[in-house]
C-alpha positions as CSV (number, residue, x, y, z in Angstrom):
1,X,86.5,100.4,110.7
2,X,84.2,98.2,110.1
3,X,81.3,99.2,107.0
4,X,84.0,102.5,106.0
5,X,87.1,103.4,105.1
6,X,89.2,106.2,106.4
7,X,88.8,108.0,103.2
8,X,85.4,107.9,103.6
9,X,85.1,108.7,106.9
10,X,87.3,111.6,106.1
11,X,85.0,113.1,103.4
12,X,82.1,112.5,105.8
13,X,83.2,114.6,108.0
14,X,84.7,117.9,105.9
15,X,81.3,117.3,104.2
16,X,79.4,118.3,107.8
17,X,82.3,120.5,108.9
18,X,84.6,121.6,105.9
19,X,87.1,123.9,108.2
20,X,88.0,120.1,109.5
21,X,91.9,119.4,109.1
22,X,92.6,115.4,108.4
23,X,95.8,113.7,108.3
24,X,95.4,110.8,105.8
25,X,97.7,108.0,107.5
26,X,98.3,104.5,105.0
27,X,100.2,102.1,104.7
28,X,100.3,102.5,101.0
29,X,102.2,105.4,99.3
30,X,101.0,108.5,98.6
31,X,100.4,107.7,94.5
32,X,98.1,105.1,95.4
33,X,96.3,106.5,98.0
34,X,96.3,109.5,95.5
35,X,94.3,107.4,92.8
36,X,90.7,107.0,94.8
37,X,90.7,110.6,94.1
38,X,93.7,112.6,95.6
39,X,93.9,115.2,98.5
40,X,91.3,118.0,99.2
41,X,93.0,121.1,100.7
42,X,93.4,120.8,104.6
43,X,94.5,117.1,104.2
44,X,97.6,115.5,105.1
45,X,99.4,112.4,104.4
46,X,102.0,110.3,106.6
47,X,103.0,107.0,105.2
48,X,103.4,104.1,107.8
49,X,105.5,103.1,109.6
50,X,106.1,106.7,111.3
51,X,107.9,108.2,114.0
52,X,106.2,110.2,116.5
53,X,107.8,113.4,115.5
54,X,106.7,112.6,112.8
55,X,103.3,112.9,113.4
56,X,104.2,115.7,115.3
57,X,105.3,117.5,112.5
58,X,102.1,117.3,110.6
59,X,100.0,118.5,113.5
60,X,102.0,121.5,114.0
61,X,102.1,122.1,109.9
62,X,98.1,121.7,109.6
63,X,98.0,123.8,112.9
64,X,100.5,126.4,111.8
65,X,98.6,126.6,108.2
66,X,95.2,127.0,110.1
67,X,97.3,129.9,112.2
68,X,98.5,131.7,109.1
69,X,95.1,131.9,107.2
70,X,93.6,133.9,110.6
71,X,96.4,136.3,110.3
């Protein structure tokens, strides 16, 4: 993406809509991705390389978290 990062683009975007669920994806690990600043709540991350079901996964657990909070 040219002119922003993902990080940025992800803080763009909770700013204007804050109920937004991100998943954070990186090559890098999670400690130095954490450094720029760390997670908000409602952000998730999944190193690269990944499986699908992976990614799966994390869907359903950000779904299934949103699920449980309007119960």
């Amino acid at each position: 993406m040219p002119g922003m990062s993902g990080w940025e683009l992800a803080q763009t975007m909770r700013a204007r809509r804050a109920d937004m669920k991100v998943i954070y994806m990186s090559g890098y690990t999670d400690k130095v991705v954490s450094q720029d600043g760390g997670f908000d709540p409602g952000m998730v991350f999944l190193q690269k390389p990944f499986p699908l079901s992976t990614l799966v996964e994390k869907v359903r657990e950000l779904l299934g978290a949103e699920v449980q909070q309007q119960l």
